[in-house]
C-alpha positions in Angstrom: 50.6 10.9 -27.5 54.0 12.6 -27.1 56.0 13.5 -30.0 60.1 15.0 -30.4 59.6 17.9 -32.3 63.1 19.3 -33.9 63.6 22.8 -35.0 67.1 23.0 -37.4 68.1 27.2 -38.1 71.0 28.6 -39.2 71.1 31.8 -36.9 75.2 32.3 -37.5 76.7 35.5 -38.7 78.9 33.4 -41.0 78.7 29.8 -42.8 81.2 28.2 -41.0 80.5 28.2 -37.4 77.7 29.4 -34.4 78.7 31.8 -31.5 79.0 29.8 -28.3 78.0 32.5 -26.4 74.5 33.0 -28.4 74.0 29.0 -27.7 74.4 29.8 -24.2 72.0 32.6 -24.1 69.1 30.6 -26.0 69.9 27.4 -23.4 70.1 29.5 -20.7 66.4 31.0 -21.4 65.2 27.8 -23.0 65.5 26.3 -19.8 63.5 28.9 -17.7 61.0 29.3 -20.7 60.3 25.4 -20.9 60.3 25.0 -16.9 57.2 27.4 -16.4 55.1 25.0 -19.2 56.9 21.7 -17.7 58.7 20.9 -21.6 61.9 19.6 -21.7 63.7 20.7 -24.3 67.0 21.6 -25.1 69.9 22.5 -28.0 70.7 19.1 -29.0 73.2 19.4 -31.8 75.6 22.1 -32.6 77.2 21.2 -36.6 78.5 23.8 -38.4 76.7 26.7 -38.4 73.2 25.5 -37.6 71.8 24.4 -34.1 69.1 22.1 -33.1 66.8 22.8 -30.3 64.9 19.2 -29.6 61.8 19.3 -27.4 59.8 16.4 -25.7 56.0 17.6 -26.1 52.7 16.6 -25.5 50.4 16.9 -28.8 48.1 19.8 -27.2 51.6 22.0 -26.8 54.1 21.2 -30.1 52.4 24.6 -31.6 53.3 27.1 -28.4 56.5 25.4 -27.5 57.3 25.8 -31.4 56.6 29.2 -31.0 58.5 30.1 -27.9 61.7 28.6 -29.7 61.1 30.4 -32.5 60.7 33.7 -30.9 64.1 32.7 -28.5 65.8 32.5 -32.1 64.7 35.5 -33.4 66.1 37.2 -30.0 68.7 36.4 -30.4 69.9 35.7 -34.0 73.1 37.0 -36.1 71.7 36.2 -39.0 67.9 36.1 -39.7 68.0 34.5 -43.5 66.5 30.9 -42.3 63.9 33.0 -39.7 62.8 35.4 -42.4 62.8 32.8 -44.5 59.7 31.6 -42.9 56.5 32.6 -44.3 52.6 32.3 -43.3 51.9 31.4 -46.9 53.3 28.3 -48.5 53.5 30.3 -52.0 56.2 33.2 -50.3 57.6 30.7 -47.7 61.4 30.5 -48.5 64.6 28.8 -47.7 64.0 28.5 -43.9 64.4 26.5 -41.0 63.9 22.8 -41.0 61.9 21.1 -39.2 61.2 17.1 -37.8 58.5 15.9 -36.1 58.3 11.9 -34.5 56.2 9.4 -32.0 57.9 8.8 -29.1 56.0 5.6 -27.2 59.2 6.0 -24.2 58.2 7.5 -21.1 61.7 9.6 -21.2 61.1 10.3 -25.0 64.2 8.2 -25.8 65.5 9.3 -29.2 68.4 10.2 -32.0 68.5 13.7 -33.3 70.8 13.7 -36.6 71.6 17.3 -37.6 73.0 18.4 -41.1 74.7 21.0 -42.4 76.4 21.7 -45.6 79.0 24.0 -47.6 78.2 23.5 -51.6 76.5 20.2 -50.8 73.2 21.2 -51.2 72.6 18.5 -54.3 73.2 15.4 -52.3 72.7 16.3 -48.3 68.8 15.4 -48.7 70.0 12.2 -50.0 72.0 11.4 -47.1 69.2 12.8 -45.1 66.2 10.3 -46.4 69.3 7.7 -45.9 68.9 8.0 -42.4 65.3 9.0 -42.2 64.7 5.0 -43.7 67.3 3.6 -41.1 64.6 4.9 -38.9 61.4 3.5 -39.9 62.8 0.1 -40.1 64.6 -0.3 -36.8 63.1 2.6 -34.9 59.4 3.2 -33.3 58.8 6.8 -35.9 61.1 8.3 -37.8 60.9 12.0 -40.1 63.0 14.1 -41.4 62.9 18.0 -42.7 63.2 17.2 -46.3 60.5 18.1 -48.7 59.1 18.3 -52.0 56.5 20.6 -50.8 56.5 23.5 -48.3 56.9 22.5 -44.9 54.6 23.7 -42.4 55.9 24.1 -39.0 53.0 24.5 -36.5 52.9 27.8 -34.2 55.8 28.8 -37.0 54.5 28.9 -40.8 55.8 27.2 -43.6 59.1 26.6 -44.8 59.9 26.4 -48.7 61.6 23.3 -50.6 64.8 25.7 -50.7 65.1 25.1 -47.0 69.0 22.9 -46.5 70.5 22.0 -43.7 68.0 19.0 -42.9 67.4 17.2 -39.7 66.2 13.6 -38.4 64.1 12.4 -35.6 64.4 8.6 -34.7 62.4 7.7 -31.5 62.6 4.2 -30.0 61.0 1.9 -27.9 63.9 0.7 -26.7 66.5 2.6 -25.6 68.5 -0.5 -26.1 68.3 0.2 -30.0 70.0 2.9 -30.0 73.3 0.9 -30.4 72.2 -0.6 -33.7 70.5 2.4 -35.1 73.6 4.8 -34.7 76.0 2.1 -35.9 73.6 1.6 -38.9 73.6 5.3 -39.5 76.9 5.7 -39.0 78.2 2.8 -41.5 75.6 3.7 -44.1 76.8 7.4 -44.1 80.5 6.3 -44.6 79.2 5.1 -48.2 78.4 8.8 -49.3 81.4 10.7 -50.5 82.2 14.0 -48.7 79.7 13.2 -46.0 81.4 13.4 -42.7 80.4 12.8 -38.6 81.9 15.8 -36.3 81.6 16.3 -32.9 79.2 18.3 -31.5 80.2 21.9 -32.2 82.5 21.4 -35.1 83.1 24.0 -37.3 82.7 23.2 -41.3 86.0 23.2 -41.6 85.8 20.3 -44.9 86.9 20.3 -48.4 83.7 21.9 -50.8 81.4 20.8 -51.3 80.8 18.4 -48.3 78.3 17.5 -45.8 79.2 17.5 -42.0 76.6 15.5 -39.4 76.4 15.1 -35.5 74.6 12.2 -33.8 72.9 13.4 -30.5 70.9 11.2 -28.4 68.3 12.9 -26.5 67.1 11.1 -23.5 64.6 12.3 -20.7 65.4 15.5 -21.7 69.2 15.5 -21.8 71.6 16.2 -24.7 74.3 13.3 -25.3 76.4 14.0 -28.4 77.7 10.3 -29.8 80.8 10.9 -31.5 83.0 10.2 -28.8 80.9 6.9 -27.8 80.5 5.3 -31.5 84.1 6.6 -32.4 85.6 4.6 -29.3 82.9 1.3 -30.4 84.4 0.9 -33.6 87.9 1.3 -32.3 88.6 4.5 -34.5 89.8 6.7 -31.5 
């Protein structure tokens, strides 16, 4: 069995926005990490100030490709609150990184990585979250999301606490053909939550507090395709 295992950090040295030339940096090394192991991974969304690195993985390698991401982060972080966060004891382990793991049945582990971040809207973002997380399980093959009542444990990581924000989604399919319906769901559903918005890929936080900012990424054979662009122009709001 394959799986899409999602790893959500803030590694910014402010709350509003990442460093494009750090992303660059951990793609760049991702790349020639993942190649020697033959993973494909890659940073899949960019919102706010949090990234998502996304990684098609066999079973037998979701704890050491885990752990090479998490060591690329620590390289190169500006801000190590969600890294140190991380602890090897669910008692100490903190506000961290988040963290989704989901069945994929495609060959090209066809999925829909839904990142979140958030500036004062930490009491509704998991909502919005578990939201999507349900779209998921009803029209996709798996579906899981980072959000917990308990600490999280990450394998070839630790755990994360319940503290941890910022959550992410994985949605595989068995159809790449679902995708359509699945982002349009997500996508109309989300419009019902006040102060949760869809950015582009990249977006700064740049919102009225508190708020919730989201990117849609489909991640397919390996490649990064952010959505806004594609369900903005569908529903004729470009």
């Amino acid at each position: 069995m394959k799986y899409i295992s999602s790893i959500s950090v803030d590694i910014s040295s402010n709350d509003v926005e990442t460093n494009e030339v750090v992303n660059e940096k951990i793609e760049r090394e991702l790349q020639l990490e993942m190649s020697k192991i033959g993973v494909k991974s890659t940073i899949t969304n960019v919102t706010g100030d949090d990234i998502v690195i996304s990684s098609f993985v066999s079973e037998d390698r979701i704890e050491e490709v885990n752990n090479i991401v998490f060591k690329l982060l620590y390289k190169h972080a500006e801000g190590f609150e969600d890294l140190e966060g991380v602890s090897n004891d669910p008692k100490t382990a903190g506000e961290g990184v988040s963290y989704a793991l989901s069945k994929t049945p495609s060959e090209y582990g066809d999925s829909i990585i839904i990142g979140f971040d958030t500036y004062c809207g930490e009491s509704f973002v998991n909502e919005a979250a578990l939201f999507v997380e349900e779209i998921g399980k009803k029209f996709g093959y798996d579906s899981s999301s980072s959000v917990s009542d308990v600490p999280t444990k990450i394998p070839g990581i630790g755990y994360s606490g319940v503290s941890t924000d910022d959550p992410v989604v994985v949605i595989t399919l068995e159809n790449v053909k679902d995708l359509k319906k699945i982002t349009g769901m997500i996508y109309g559903g989300l419009l019902g939550f006040e102060n949760v918005y869809f950015v582009k890929r990249g977006s700064p936080t740049n919102i009225l507090p508190p708020g919730v900012i989201y990117t849609m990424t489909a991640f397919l054979n390996g490649n990064a395709i952010d959505l806004y662009d594609g369900i903005k122009r569908k529903n004729n709001l470009l």
